[in-house]
Structure formats: C-alpha cells, structure tokens
C-alpha positions as CSV (number, residue, x, y, z in Angstrom):
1,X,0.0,0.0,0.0
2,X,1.3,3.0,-0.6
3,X,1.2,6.0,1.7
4,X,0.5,9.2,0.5
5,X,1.3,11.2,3.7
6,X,5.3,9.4,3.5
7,X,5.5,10.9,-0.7
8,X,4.3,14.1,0.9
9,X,6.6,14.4,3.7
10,X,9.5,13.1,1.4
11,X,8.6,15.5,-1.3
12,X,8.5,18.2,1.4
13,X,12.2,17.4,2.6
14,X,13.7,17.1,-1.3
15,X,12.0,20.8,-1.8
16,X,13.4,22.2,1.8
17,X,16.8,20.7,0.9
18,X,16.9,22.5,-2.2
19,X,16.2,25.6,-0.9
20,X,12.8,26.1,-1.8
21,X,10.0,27.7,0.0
22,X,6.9,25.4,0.9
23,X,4.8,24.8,-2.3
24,X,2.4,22.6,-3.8
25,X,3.5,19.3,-5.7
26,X,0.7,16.9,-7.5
27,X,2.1,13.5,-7.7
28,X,-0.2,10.7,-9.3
29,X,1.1,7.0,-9.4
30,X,-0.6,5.0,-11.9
31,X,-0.3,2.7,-15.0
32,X,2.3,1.9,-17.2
33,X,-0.3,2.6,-20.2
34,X,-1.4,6.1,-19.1
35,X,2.1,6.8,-18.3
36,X,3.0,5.3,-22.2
37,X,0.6,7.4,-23.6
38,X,1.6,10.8,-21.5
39,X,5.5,10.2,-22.8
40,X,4.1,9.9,-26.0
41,X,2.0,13.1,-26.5
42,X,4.1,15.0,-24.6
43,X,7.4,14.0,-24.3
44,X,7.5,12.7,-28.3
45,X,8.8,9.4,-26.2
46,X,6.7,6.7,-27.9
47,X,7.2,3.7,-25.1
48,X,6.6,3.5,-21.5
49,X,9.0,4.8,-18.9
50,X,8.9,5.1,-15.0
51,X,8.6,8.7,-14.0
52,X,7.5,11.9,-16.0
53,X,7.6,15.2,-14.6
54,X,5.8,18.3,-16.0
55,X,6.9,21.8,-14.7
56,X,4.5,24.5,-14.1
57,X,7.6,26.7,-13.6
58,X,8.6,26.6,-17.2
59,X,8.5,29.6,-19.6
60,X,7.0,32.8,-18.5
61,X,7.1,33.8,-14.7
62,X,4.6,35.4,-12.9
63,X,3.5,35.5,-9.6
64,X,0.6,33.7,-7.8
65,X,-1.6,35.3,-7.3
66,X,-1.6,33.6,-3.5
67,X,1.7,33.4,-3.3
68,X,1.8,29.7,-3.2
69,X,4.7,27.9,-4.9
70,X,3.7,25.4,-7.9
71,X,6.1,23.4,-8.5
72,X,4.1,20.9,-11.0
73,X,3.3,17.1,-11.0
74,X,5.5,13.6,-11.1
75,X,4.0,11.1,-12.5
76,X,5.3,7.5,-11.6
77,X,4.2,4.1,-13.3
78,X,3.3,1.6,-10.4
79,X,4.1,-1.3,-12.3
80,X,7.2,-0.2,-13.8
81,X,8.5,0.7,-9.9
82,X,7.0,-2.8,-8.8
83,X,9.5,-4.3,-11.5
84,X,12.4,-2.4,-10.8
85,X,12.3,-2.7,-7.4
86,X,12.3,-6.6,-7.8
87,X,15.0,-5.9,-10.0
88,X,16.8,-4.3,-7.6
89,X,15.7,-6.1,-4.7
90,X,14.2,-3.7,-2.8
91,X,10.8,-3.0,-1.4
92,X,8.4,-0.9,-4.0
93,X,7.7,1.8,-1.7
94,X,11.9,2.3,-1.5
95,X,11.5,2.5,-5.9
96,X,8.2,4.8,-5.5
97,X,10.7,7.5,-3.2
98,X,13.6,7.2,-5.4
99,X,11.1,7.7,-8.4
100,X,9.8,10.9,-6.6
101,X,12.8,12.1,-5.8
102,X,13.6,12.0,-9.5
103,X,11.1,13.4,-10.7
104,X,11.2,16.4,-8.3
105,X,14.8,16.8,-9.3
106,X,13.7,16.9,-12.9
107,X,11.1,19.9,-12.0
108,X,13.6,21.9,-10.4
109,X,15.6,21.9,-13.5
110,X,18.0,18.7,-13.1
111,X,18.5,16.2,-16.3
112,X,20.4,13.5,-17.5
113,X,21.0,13.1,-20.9
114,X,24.8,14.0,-20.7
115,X,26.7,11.9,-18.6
116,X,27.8,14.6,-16.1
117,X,24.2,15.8,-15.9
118,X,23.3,12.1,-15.4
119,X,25.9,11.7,-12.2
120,X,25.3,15.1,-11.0
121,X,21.4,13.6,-10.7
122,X,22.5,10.7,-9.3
123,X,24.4,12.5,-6.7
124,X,21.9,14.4,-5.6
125,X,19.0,11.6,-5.3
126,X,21.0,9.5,-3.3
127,X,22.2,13.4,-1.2
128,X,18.4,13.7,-0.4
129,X,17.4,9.7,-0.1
130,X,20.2,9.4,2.7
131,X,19.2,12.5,4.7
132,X,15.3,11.3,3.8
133,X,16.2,7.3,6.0
C-alpha cells in the first residue's frame, strides 16, 4: 500500500533541501499505459517509462496570485517501480521514493542526458534519499 502522507513528507524534505519555499506538488502514481501514452503526447517518447515530470515553472514567470509555490506534477508508473524494485531487490515503496525524488529533481531543473548531468542527478537523489532514511 502506498502511503501518501510518506511521498508528501519526502517531497516536502527534497524541496526544503533545495532551498525552496513550501509549495504545492501533484504526484499521481498510476499505469504503465497512461504513463506510455503521456510520454508519447508530450514528451515525443513513444514507449513506456517510469517517472514523468511536468513543470508549471517553465517559460513565462509570474507571480501567484496567492503566493503559493507550484512546482508541478510527477508522474510515476506503479508497475514499472514494482518491476524495478524486484530488479533491484528492494521494497516498492523504497522505488516509488527514489522515483519521486527524481522526478522532483527533474522539476527543479536537473537532467540526464549527458553523462555529467546524469551523475550530478544521481548524486543528488541519493544526497536527499540518505538524509530522507
């Protein structure tokens, strides 16, 4: 079962750590289909994958009109975190943090596709899983 007050607190910590004020976060955990079918329409990524992140900090600032940070939403495949954690040997709830983690990373602007980029990421999930346990 997964526990939604746990990704809260844990996305709360990743966002304190990297010096961000409190905000709102939407994080939906669902199928590897609808996941398959959000890459493709919107990432041009035409297969399934684990985590997807969309910004709403992207392009154009402007301020809320509350004041309250929106950072945007991770979206995480269950099934693909059930495999990988098998994979890995490691309970599914630990996949589903490291998956958030990513994914919050990737809103506040860190990537991977060079290999520095890719190891700078790294880095940092395992900075913010290790100060999470």
């Amino acid at each position: 079962m997964i526990d939604s007050e746990q990704l809260e607190r844990l996305a709360s910590a990743a966002m304190e750590r990297e010096g961000l004020t409190p905000g709102e976060l939407s994080v939906l955990i669902t199928d590897d289909e609808t996941v398959h079918e959000l890459n493709r329409d919107h990432a041009g990524e035409d297969r399934p994958t684990d985590v997807l992140a969309f910004s709403l900090r992207e392009g154009e600032d402007f301020p809320s009109p509350d004041g309250v940070l929106r950072l945007g939403e991770v979206i995480i495949s269950y099934p693909t975190a059930l495999r990988q954690a098998a994979e890995a040997g490691r309970p599914v709830e630990a996949e589903i943090d490291h998956l958030l983690v990513h994914g919050v990373l990737h809103l506040l602007g860190y990537d991977h596709a060079e290999p520095a980029e890719a190891e700078r990421m790294r880095e940092r999930e395992g900075e913010l899983l290790a100060a999470w346990s």
